[in-house]
Residue frames as a rotation matrix with the C-alpha (Angstrom) as fourth column:
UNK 1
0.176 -0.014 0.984 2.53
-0.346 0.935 0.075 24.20
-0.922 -0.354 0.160 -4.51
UNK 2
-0.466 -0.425 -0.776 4.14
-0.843 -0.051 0.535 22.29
-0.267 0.904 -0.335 -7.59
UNK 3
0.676 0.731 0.093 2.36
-0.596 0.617 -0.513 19.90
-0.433 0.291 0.853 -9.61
UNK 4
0.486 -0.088 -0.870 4.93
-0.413 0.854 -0.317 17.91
0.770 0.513 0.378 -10.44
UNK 5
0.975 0.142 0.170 4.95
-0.221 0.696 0.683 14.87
-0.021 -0.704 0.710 -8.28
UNK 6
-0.002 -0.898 0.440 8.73
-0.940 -0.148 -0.307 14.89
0.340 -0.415 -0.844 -6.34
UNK 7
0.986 0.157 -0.050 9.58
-0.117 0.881 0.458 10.83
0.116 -0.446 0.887 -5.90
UNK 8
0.313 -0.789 0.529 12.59
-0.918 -0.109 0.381 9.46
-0.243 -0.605 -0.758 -3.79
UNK 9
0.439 0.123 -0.890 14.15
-0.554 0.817 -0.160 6.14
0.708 0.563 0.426 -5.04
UNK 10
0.018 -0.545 0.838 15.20
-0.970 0.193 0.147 3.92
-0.242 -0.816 -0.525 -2.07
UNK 11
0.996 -0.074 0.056 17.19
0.081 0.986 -0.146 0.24
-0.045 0.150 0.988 -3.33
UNK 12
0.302 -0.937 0.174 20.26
-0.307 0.077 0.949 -1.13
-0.903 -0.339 -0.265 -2.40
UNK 13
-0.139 -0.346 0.928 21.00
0.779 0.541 0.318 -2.13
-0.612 0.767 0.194 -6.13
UNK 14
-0.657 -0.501 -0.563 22.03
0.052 -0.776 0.629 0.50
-0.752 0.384 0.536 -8.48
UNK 15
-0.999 -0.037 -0.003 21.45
-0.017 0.395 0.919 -1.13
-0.033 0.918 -0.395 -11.39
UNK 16
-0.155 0.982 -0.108 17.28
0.987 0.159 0.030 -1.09
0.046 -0.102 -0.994 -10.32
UNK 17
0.013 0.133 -0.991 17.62
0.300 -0.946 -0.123 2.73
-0.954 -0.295 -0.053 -9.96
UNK 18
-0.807 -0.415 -0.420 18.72
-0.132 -0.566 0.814 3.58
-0.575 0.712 0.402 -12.79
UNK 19
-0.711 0.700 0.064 15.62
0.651 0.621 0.437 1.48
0.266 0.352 -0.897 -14.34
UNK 20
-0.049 0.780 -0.623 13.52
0.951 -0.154 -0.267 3.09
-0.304 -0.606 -0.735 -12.53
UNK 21
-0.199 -0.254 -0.947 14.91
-0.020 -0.965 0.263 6.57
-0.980 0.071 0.186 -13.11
UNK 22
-0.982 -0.114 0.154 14.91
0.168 -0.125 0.978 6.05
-0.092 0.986 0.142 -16.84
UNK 23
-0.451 0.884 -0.127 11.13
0.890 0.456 0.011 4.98
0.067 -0.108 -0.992 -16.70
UNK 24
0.324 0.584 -0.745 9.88
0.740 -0.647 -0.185 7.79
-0.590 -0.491 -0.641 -14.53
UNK 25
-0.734 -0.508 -0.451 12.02
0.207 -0.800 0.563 10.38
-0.647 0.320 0.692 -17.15
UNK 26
-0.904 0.353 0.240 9.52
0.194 -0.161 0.968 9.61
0.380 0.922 0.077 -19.60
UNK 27
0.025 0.962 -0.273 6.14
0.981 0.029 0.190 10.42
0.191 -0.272 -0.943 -17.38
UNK 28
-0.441 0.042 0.896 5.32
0.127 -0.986 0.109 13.80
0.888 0.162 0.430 -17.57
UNK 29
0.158 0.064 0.985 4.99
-0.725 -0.670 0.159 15.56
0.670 -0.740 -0.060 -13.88
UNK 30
0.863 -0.239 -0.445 6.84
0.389 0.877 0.282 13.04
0.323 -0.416 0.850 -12.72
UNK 31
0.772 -0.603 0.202 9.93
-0.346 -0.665 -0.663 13.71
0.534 0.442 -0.721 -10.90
UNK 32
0.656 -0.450 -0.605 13.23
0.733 0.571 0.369 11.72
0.179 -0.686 0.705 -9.34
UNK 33
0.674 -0.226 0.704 14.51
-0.235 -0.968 -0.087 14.14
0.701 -0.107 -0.705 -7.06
UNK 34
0.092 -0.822 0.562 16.92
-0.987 0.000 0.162 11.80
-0.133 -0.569 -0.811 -4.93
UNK 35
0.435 0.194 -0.879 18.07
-0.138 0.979 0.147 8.28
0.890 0.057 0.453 -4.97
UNK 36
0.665 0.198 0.720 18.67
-0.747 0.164 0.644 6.19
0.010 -0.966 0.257 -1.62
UNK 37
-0.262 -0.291 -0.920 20.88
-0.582 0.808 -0.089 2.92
0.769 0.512 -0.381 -0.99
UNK 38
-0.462 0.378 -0.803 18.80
0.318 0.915 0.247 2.15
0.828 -0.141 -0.543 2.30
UNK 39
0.317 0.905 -0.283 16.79
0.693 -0.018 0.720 3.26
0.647 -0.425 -0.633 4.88
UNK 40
0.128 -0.723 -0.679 18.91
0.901 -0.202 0.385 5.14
-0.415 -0.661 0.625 6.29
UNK 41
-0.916 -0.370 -0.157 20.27
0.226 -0.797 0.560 7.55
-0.333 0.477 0.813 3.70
UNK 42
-0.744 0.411 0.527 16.77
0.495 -0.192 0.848 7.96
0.449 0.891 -0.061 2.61
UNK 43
0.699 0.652 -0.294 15.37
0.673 -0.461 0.578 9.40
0.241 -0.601 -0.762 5.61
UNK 44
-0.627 -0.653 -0.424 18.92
0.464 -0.751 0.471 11.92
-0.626 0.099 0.774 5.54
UNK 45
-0.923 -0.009 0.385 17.36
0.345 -0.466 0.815 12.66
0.172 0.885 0.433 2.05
UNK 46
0.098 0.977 0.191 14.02
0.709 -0.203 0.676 13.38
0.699 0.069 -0.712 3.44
UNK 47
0.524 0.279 -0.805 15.51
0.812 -0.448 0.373 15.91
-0.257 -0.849 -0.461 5.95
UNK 48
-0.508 -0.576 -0.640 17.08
0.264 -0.812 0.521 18.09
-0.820 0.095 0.564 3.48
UNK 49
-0.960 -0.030 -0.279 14.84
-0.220 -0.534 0.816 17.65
-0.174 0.845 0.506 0.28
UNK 50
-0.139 0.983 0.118 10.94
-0.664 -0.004 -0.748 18.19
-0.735 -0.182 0.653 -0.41
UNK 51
-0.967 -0.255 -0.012 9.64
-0.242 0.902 0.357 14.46
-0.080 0.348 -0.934 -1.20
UNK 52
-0.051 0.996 0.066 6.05
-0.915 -0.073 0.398 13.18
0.401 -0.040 0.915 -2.15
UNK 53
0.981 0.192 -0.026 6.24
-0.177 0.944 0.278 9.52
0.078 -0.269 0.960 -2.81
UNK 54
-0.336 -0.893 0.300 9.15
-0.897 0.401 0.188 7.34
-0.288 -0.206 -0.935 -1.74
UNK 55
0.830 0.447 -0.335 9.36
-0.530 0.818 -0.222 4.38
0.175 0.362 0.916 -3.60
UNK 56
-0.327 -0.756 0.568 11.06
-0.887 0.453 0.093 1.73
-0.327 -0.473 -0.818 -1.25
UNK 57
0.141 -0.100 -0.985 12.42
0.075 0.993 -0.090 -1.85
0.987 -0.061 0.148 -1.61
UNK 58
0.893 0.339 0.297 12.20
-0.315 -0.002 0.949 -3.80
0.322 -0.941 0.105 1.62
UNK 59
0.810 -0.555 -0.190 15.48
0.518 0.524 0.676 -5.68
-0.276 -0.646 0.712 1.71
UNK 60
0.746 -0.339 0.574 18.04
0.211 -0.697 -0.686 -3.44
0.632 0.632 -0.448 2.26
UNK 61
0.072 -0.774 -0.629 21.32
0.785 0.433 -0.443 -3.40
0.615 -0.462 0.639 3.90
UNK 62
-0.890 -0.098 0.445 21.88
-0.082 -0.926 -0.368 -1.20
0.448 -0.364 0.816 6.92
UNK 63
-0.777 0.529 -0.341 18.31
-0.191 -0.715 -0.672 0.19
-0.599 -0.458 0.657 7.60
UNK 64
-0.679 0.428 0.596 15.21
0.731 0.472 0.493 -2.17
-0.071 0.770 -0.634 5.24
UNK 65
-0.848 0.441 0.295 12.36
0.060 -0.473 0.879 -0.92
0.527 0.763 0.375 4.25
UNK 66
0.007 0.644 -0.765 10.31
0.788 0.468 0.401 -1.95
0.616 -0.605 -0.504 6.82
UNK 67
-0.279 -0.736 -0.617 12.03
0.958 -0.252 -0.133 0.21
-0.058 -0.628 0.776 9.12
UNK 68
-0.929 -0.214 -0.302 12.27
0.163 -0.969 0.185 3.29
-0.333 0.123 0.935 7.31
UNK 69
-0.430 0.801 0.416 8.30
0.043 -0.443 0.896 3.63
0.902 0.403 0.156 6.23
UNK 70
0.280 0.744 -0.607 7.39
0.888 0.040 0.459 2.86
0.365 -0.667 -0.649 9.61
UNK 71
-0.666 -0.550 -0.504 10.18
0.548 -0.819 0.170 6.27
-0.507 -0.163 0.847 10.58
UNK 72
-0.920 0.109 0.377 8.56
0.218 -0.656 0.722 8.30
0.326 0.747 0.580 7.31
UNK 73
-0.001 0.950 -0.311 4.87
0.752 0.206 0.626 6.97
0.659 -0.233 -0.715 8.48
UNK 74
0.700 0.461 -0.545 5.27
0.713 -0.503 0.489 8.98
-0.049 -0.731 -0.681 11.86
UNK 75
-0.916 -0.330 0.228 7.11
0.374 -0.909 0.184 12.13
0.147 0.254 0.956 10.59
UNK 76
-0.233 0.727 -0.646 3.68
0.501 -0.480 -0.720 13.22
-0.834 -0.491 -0.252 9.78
UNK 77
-0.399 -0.125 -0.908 4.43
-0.125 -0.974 0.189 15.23
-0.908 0.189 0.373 6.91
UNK 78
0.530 0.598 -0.601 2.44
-0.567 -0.277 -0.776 13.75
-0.631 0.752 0.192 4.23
UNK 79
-0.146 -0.692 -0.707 5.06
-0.956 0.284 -0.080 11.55
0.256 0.663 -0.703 2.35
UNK 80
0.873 0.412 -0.261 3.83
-0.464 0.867 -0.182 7.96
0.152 0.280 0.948 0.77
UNK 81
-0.326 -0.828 0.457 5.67
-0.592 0.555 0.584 5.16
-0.737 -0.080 -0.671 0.60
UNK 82
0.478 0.464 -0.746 5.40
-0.871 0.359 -0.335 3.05
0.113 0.810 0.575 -2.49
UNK 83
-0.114 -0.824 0.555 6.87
-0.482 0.534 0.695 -0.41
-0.869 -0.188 -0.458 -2.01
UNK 84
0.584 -0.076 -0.809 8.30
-0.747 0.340 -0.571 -2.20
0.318 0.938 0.142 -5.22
UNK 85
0.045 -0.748 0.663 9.18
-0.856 0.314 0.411 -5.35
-0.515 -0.585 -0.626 -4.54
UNK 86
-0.517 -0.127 -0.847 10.13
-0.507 0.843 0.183 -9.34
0.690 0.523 -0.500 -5.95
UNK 87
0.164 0.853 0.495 7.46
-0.945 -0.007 0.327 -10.76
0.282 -0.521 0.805 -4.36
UNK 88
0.381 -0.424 -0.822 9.71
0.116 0.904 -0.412 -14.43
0.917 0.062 0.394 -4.30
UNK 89
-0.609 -0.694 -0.384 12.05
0.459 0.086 -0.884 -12.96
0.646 -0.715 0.266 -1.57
UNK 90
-0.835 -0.387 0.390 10.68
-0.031 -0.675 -0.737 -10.45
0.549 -0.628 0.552 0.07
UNK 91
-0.295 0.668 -0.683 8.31
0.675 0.652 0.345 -12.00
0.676 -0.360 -0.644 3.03
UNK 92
-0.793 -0.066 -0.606 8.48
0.466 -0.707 -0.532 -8.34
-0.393 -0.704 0.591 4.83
UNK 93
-0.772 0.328 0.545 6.31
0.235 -0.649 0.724 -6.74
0.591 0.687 0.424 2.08
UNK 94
0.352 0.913 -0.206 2.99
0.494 0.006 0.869 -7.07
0.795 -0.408 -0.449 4.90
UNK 95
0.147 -0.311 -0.939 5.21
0.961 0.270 0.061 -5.69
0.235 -0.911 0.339 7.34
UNK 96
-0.780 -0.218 0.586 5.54
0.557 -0.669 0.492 -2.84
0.285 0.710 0.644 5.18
UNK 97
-0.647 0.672 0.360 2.58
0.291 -0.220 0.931 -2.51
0.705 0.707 -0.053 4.74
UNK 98
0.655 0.532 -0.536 1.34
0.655 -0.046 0.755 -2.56
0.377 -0.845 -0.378 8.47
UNK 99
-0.519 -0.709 -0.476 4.37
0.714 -0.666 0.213 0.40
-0.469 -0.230 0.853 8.95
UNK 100
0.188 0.640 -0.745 2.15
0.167 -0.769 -0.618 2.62
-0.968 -0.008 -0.252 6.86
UNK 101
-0.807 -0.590 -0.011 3.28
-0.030 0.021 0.999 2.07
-0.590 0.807 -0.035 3.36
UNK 102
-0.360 0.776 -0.518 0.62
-0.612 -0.615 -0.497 2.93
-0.704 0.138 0.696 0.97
UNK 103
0.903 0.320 -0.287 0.51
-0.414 0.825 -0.384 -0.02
0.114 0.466 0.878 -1.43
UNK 104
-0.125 -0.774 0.620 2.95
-0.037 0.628 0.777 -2.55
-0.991 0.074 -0.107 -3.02
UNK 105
0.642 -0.046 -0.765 3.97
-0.715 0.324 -0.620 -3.26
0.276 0.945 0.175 -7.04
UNK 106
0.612 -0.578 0.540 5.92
0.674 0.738 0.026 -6.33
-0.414 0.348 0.841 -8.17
UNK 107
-0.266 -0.643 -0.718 9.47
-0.292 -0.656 0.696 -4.54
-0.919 0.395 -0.013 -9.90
UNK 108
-0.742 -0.107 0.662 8.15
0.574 0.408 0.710 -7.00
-0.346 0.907 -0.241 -13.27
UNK 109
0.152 0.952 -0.266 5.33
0.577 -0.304 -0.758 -4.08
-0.802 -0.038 -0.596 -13.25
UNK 110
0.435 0.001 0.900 4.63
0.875 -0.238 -0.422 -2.58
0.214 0.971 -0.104 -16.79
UNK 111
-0.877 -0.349 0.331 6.22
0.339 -0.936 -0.091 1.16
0.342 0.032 0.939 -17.07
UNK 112
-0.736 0.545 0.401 2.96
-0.301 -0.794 0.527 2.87
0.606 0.267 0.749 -17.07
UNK 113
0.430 0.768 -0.475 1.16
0.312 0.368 0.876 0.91
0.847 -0.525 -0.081 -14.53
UNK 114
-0.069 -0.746 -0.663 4.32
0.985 0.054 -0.164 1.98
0.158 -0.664 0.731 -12.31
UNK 115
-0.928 -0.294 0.230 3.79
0.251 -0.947 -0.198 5.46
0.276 -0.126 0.953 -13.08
UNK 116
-0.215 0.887 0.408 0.08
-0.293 -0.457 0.840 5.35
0.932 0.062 0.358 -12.29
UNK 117
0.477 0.493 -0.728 0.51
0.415 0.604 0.681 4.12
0.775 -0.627 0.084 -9.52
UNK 118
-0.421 -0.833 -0.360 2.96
0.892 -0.308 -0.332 6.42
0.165 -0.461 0.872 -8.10
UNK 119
-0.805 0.187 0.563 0.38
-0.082 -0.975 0.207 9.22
0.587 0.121 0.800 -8.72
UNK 120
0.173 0.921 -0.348 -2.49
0.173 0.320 0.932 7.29
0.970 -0.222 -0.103 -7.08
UNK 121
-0.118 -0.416 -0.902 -0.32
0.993 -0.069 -0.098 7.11
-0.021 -0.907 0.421 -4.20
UNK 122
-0.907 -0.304 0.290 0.33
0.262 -0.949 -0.175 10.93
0.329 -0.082 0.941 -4.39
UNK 123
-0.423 0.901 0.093 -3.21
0.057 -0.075 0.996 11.24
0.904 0.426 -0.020 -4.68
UNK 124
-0.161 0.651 0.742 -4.29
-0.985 -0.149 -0.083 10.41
0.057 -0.745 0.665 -1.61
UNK 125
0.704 0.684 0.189 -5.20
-0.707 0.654 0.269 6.78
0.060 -0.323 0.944 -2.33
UNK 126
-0.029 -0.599 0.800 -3.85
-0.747 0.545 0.381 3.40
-0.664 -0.587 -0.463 -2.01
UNK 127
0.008 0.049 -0.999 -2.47
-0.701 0.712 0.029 0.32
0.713 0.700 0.040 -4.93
UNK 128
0.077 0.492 0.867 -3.47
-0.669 0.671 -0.321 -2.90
-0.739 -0.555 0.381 -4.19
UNK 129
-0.661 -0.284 -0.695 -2.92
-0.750 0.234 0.618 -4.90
-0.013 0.930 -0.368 -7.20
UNK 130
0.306 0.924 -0.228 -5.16
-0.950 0.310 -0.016 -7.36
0.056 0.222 0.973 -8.32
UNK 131
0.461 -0.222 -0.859 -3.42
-0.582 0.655 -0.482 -9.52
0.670 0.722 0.172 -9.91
UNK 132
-0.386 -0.729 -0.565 -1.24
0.189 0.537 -0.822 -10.20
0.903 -0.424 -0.069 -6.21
UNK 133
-0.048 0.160 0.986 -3.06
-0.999 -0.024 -0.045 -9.08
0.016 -0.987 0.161 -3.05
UNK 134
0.628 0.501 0.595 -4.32
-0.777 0.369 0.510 -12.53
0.036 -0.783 0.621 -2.75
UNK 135
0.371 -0.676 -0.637 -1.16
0.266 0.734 -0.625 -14.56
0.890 0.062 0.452 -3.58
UNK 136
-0.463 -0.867 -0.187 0.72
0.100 0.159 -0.982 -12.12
0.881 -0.473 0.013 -0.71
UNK 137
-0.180 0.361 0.915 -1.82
-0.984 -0.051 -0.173 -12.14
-0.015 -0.931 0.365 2.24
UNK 138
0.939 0.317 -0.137 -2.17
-0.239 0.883 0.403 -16.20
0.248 -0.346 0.905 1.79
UNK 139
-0.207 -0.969 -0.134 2.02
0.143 0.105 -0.984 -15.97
0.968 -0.223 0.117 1.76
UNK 140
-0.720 -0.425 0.549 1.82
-0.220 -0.610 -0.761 -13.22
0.658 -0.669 0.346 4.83
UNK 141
-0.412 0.355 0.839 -1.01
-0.910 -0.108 -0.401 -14.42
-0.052 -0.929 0.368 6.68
UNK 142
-0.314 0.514 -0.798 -2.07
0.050 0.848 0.527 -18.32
0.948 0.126 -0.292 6.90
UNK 143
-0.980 0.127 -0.152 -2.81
0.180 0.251 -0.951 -17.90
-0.083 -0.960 -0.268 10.10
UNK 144
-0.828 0.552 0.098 -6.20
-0.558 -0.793 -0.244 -15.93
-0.057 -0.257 0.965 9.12
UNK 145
-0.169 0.800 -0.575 -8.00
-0.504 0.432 0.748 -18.70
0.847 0.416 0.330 8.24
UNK 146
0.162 -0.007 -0.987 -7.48
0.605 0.791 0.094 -20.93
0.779 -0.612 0.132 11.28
UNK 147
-0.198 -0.072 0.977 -7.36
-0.660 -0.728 -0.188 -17.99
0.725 -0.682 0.097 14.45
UNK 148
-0.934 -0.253 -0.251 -7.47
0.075 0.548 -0.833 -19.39
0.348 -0.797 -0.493 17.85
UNK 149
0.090 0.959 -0.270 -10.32
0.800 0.092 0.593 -19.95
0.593 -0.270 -0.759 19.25
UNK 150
0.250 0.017 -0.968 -9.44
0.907 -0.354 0.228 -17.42
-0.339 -0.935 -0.104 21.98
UNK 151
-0.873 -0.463 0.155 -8.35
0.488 -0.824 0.288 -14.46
-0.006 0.327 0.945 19.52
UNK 152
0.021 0.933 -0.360 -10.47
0.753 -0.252 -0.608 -11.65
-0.657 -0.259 -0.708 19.51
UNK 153
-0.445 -0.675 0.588 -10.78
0.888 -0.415 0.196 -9.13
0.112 0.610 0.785 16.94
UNK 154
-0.853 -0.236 0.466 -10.23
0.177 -0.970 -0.168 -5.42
0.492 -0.061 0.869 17.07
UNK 155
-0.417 0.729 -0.542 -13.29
0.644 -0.184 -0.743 -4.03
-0.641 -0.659 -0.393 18.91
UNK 156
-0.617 0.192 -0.763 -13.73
-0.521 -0.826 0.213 -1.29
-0.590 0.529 0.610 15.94
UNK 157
-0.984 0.163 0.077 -14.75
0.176 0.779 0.602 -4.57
0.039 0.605 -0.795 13.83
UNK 158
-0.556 0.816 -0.156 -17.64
0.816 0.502 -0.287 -4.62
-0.156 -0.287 -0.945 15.35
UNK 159
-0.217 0.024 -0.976 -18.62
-0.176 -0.984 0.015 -0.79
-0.960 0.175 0.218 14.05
UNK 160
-0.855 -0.236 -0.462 -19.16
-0.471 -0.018 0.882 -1.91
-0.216 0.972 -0.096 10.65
UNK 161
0.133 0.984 -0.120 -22.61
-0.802 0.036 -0.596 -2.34
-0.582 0.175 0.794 8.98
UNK 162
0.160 -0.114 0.980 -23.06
0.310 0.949 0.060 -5.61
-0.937 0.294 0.187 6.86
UNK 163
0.908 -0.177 0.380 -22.92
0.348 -0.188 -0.918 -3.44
0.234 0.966 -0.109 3.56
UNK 164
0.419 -0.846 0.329 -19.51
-0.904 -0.353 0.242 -1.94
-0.089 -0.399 -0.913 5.05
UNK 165
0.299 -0.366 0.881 -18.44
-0.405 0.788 0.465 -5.60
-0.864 -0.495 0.087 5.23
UNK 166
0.628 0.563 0.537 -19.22
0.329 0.433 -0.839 -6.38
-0.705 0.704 0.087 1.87
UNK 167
0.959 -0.196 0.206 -17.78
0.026 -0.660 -0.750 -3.32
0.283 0.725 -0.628 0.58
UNK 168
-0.116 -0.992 -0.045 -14.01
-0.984 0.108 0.143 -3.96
-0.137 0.061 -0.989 2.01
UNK 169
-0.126 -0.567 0.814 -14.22
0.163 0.797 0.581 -7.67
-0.979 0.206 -0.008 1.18
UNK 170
0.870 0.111 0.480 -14.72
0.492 -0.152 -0.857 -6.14
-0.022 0.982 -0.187 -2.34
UNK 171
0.771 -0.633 0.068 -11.88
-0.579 -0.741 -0.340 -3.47
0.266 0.223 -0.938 -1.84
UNK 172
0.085 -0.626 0.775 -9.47
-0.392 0.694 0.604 -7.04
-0.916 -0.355 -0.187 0.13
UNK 173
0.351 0.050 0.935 -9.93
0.557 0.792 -0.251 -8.60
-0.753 0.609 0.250 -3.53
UNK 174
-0.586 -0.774 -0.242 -8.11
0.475 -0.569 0.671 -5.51
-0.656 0.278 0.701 -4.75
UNK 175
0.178 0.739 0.649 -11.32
0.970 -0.243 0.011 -4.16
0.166 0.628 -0.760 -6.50
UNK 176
-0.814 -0.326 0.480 -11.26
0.371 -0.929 -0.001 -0.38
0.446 0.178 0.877 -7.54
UNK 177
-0.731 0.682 0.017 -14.49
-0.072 -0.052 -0.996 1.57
-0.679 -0.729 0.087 -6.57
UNK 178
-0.580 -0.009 -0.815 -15.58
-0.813 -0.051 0.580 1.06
-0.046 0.999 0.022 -10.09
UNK 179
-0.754 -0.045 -0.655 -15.22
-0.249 0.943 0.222 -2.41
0.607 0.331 -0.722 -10.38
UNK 180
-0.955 0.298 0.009 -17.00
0.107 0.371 -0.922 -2.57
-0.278 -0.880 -0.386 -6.44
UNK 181
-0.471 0.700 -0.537 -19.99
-0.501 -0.714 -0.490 -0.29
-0.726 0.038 0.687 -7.95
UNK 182
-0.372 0.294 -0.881 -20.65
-0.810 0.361 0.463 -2.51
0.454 0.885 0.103 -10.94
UNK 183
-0.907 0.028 -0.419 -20.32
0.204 0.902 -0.380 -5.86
0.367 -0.430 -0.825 -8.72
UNK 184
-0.604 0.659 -0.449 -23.20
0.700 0.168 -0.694 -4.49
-0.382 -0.733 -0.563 -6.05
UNK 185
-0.081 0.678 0.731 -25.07
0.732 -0.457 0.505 -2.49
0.677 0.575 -0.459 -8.21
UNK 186
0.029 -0.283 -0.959 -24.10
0.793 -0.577 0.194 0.50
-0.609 -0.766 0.207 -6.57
UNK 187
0.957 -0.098 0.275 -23.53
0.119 -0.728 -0.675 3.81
0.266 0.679 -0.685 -7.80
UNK 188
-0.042 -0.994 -0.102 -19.43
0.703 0.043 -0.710 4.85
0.710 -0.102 0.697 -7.43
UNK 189
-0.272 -0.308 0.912 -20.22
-0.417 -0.816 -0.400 7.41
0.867 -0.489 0.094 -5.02
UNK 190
0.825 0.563 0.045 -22.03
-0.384 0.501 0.776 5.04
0.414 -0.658 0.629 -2.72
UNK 191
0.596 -0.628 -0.500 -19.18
0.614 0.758 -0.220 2.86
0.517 -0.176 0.838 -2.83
UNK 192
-0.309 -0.879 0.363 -16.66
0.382 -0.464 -0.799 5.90
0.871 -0.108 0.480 -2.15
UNK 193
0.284 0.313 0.906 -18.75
-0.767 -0.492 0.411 6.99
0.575 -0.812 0.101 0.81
UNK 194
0.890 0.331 -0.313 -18.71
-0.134 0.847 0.515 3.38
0.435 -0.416 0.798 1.89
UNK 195
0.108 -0.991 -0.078 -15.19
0.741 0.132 -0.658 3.56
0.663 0.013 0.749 1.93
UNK 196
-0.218 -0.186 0.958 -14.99
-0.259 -0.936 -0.240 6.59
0.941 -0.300 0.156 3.68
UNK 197
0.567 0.505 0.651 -17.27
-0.728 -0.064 0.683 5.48
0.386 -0.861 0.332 6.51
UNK 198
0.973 0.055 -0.223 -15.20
0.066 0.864 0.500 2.17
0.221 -0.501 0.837 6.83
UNK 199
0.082 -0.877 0.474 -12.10
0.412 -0.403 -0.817 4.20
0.907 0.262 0.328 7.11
UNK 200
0.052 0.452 0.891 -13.53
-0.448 -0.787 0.425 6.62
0.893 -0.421 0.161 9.01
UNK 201
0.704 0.709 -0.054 -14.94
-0.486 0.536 0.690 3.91
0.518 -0.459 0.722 11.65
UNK 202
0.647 -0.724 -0.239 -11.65
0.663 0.689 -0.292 1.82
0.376 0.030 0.926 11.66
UNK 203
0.818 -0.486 -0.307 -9.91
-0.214 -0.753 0.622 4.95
-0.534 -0.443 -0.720 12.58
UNK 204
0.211 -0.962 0.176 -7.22
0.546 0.265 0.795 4.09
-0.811 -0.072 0.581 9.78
UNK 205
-0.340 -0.298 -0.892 -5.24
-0.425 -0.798 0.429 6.29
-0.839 0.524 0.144 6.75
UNK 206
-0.440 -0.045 -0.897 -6.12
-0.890 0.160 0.428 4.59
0.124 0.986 -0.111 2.93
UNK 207
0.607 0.360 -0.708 -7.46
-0.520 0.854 -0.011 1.05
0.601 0.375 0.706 1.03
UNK 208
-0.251 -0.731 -0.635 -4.16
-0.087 0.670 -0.737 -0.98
0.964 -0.130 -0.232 2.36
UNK 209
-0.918 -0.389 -0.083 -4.45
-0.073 0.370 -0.926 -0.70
0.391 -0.844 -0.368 5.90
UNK 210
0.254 0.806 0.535 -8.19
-0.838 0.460 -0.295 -1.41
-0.484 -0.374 0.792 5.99
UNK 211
0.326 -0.063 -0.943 -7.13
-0.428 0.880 -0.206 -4.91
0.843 0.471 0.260 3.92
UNK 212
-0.386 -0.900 0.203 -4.84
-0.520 0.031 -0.854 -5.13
0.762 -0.435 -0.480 6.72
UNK 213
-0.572 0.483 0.663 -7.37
-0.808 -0.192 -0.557 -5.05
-0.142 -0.854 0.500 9.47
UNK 214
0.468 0.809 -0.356 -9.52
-0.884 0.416 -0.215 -7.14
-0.026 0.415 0.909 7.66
UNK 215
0.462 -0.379 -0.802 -7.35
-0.218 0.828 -0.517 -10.10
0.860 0.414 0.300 7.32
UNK 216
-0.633 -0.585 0.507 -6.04
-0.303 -0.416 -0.857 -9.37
0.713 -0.696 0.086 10.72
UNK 217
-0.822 0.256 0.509 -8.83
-0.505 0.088 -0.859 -9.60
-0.265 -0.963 0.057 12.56
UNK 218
-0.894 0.203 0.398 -10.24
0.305 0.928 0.212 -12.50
-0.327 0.311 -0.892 10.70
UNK 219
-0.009 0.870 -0.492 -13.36
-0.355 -0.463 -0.812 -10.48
-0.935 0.168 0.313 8.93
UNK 220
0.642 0.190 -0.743 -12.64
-0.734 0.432 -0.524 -11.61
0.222 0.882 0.417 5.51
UNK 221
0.754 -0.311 0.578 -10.93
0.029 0.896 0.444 -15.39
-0.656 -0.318 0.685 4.78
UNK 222
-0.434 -0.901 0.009 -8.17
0.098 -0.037 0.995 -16.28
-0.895 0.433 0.104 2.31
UNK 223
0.172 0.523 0.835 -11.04
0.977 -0.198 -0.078 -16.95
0.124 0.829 -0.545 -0.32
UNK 224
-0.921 -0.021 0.390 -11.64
0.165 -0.925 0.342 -13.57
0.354 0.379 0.855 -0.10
UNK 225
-0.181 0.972 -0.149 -14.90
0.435 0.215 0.874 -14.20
0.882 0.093 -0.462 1.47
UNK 226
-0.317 -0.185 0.930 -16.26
-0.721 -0.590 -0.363 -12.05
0.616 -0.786 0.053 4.53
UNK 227
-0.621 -0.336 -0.708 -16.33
0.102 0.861 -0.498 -14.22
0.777 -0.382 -0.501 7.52
C-alpha cells in the first residue's frame, strides 16, 4: 500500500487545475494522478486509475458534481470526495454533500489548509470549515428553523443520549474534537467515542453527514443551538 496520497482533479476550468496542481506539487505525499473536465470523464478516470481523494467542483458541464460523488459514493471502493467550491454560485454544495462527499473548502482556501485537508479526508475523517458551515446550511437549509408542524424526524434521532446531542451540535458548529473537549470539559477521547457512538447510532459514514442529519431533521437550529 503507498503512502502517498493519489488525488483526482475534477473542474470544468483549466485554468483552476493547473492552480491546484501547482499547489499540491509542493506537499510532500501528495499526489495529482489525473485531471477531469466533469463528472463524467472523472468516473472514466476512476475505472482505469487507483484514486484516493477526488477533489470535485459542483458546476460542471455534462455530468456536475453532484452527480458524480453520489456515482463514486456507491462504487464502494473507498474513494473521498473533496468538494472545492465558490460558495457565491454554487447552491448544490449541500447536495453534495448529502451524495456522500466528505467535506467542502471555499477555492479562496490558503495552500496548506487545502492540503490538510485533502489528507484529513484520506484519513478517514471529514472538513467542515469553521469559518463557513454556518453561512452554507442557513444558505442550504432555511427551512430548518421553521419545519412543519407535521414533519417528523428520522426515527434514529431519537437514539441519541442528551450528551450525544450536545456533542454533534458542537461538531454542526464545525468544532474539531479538540476544540469540543476543551468546550465540555471533556477529555478528547470521550469526545471521539462520542462521535463514534453518534455515528455509529445514526447508521452514517464521517462528521458531514451527521451535520447533515442534524439540520435535517431539525435537532440543532440555524443558531447552532440543539433543539
Amino acid at each position: 500500500m503507498t503512502d502517498t496520497i493519489r488525488v483526482l482533479l475534477a473542474d470544468d476550468q483549466e485554468l483552476v487545475r493547473t492552480g491546484v496542481r501547482l499547489v499540491l506539487r509542493r506537499e510532500p505525499g501528495i499526489k495529482v494522478v489525473g485531471e477531469a473536465a466533469d463528472g463524467r470523464e472523472a468516473l472514466d478516470l476512476l475505472d482505469r486509475i487507483a484514486v484516493d481523494v477526488v477533489v470535485m467542483d459542483v458546476r460542471m458541464p455534462g455530468m456536475d458534481g453532484i452527480e458524480a460523488t453520489r456515482r463514486i459514493s456507491a462504487r464502494g471502493d473507498g474513494t473521498r470526495v473533496l468538494i472545492l467550491t465558490t460558495f457565491d454560485l454554487d447552491e448544490y454544495v449541500f447536495g453534495a454533500l448529502k451524495a456522500g462527499a466528505s467535506g467542502f473548502l471555499l477555492k479562496d482556501s490558503g495552500p496548506k489548509y487545502f492540503a490538510e485537508a485533502i489528507r484529513v479526508v484520506h484519513s478517514g475523517e471529514a472538513i467542515i470549515a469553521p469559518s463557513t458551515t454556518k453561512r452554507l446550511l442557513s444558505h442550504f437549509l432555511p427551512s430548518a428553523s421553521r419545519r412543519r408542524p407535521d414533519a417528523r424526524p428520522d426515527r434514529r434521532a431519537a437514539l441519541l443520549s442528551r450528551r450525544e446531542r450536545e456533542v454533534l451540535t458542537e461538531v454542526a458548529a464545525g468544532l474539531s474534537n479538540a476544540e469540543i473537549a476543551a468546550r465540555m470539559y471533556l477529555s478528547e477521547g470521550t469526545v471521539r467515542t462520542h462521535v463514534s457512538h453518534i455515528l455509529a447510532k445514526l447508521d452514517l459514514r464521517d462528521r458531514v453527514q451527521a451535520v447533515v442529519f442534524a439540520y435535517e431533521n431539525g435537532l440543532i437550529g440555524l443558531g447552532g443551538s440543539a433543539t
